[in-house]
C-alpha beads as a LAMMPS data file, in Angstrom:
LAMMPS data file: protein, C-alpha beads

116 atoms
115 bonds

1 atom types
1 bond types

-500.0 500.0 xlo xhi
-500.0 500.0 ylo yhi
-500.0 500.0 zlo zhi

Masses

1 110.0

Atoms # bond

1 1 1 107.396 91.877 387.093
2 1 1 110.446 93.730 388.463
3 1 1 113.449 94.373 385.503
4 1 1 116.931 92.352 385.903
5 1 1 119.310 93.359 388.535
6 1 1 116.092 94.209 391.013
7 1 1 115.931 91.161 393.162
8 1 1 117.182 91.542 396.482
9 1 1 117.643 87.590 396.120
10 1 1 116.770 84.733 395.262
11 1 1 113.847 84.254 397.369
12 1 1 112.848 87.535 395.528
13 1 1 113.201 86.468 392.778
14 1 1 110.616 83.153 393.214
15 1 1 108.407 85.306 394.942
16 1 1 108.032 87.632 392.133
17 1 1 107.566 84.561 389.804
18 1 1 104.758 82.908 392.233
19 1 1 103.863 85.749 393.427
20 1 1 99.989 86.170 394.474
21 1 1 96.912 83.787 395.312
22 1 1 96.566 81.347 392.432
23 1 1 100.065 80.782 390.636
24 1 1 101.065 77.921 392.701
25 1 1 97.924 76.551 392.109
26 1 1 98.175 76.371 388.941
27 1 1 101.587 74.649 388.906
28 1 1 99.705 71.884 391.341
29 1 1 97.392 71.457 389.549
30 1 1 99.830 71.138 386.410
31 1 1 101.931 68.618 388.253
32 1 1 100.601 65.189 386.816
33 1 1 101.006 66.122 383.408
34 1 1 99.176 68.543 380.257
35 1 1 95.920 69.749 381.284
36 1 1 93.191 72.026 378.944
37 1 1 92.202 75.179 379.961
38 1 1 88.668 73.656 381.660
39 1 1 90.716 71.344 383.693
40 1 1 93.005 73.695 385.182
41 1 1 90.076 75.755 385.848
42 1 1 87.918 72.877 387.449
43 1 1 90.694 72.244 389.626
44 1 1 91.169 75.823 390.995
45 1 1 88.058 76.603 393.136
46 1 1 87.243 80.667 392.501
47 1 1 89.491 81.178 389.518
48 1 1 87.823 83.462 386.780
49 1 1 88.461 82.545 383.554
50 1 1 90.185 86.053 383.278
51 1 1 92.642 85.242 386.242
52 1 1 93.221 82.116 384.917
53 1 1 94.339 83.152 381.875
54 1 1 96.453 86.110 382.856
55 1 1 97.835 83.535 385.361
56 1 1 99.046 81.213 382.454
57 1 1 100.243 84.266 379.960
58 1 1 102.335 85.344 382.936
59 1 1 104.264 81.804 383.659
60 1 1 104.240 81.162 380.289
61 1 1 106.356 84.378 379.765
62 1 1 108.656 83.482 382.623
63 1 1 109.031 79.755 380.870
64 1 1 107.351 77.956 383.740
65 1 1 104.342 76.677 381.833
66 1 1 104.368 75.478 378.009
67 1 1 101.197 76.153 376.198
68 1 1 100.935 74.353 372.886
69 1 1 98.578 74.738 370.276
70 1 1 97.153 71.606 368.569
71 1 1 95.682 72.957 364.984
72 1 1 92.745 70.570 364.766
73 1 1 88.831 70.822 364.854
74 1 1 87.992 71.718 367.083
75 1 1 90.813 73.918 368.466
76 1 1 92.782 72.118 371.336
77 1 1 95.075 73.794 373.666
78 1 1 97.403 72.121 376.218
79 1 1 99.161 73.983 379.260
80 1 1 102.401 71.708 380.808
81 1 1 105.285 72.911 383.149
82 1 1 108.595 73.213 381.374
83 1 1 111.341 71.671 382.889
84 1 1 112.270 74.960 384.921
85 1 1 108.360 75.042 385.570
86 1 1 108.782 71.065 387.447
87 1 1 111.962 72.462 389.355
88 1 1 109.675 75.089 390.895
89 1 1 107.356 72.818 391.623
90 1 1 109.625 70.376 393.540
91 1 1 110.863 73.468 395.418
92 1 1 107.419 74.392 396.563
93 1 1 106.425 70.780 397.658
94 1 1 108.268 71.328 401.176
95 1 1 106.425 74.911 401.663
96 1 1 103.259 73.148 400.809
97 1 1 104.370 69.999 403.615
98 1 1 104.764 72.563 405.973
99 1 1 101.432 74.518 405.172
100 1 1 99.654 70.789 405.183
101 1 1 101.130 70.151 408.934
102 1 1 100.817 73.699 410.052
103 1 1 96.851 74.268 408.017
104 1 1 94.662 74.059 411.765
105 1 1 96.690 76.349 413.129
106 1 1 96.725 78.843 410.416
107 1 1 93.242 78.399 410.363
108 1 1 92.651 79.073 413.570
109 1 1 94.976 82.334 413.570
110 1 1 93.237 83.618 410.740
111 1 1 89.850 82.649 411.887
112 1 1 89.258 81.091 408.311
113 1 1 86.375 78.494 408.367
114 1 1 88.001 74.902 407.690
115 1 1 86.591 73.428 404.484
116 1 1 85.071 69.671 404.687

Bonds

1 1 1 2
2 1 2 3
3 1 3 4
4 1 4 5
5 1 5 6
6 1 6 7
7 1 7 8
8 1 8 9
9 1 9 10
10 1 10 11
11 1 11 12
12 1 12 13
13 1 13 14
14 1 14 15
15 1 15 16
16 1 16 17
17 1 17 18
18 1 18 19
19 1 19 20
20 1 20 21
21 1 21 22
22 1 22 23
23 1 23 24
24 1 24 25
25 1 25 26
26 1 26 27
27 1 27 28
28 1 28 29
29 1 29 30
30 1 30 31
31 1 31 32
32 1 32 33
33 1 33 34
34 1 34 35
35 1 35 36
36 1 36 37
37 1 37 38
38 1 38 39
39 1 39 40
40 1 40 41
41 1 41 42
42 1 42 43
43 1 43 44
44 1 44 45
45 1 45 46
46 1 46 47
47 1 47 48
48 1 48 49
49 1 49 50
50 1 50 51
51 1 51 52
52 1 52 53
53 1 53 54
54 1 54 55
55 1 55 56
56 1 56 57
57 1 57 58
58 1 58 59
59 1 59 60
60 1 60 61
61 1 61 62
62 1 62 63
63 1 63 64
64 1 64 65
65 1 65 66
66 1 66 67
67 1 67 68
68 1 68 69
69 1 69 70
70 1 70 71
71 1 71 72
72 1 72 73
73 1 73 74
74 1 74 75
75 1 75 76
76 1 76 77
77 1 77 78
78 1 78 79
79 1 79 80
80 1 80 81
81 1 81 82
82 1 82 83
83 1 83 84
84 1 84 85
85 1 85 86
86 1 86 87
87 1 87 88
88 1 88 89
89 1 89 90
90 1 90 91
91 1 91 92
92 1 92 93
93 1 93 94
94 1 94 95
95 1 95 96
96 1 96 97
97 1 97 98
98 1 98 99
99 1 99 100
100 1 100 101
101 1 101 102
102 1 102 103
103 1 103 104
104 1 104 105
105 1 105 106
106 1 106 107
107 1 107 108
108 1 108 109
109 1 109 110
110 1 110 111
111 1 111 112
112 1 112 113
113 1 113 114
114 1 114 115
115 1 115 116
């Protein structure tokens, strides 16, 4: 994470907050409500447990994902998107329209093997 008064802008700014190959995933796969920590993971294919949880200590610090602590037996621990956490996630829905239309093609270009 950059300090204040480094962003160029505010697409900077986002792009420091999303930045890298599995934070946006997470906020997907946040999207219809709390998840545990397995079902995050199940839902990102090739997350390690260690990215995963760096992942969520990292939005959690920037106050796009809630984690709450439910003292019970066995432990139970819930990850949700904060209210600044759903705004991001509304902003990236037209990025991820455009990847959805544009995903052949990008594909192709990056001679990536299509998944079934």
């Amino acid at each position: 994470m950059r300090s204040a008064g480094m962003y160029l802008c505010g697409l900077d700014a986002a792009v420091d907050v999303i930045g890298g190959k599995w934070k946006v995933l997470i906020l997907w796969a946040l999207h219809a409500g709390p998840r545990r920590f397995g079902e995050v993971k199940r839902e990102i294919e090739g997350i390690s447990e260690k990215m995963l949880i760096q992942s969520l200590r990292e939005l959690e610090a920037d106050e796009i994902v809630h984690r709450e602590v439910f003292h019970e037996i066995p432990p139970k621990v819930e990850y949700s998107l904060t209210p600044l956490g759903k705004s991001l996630n509304t902003a990236l829905a037209p990025l991820g329209d455009w990847g959805h239309k544009h995903m052949k093609r990008i594909e192709k270009n990056r001679h990536v093997t299509p998944r079934p």
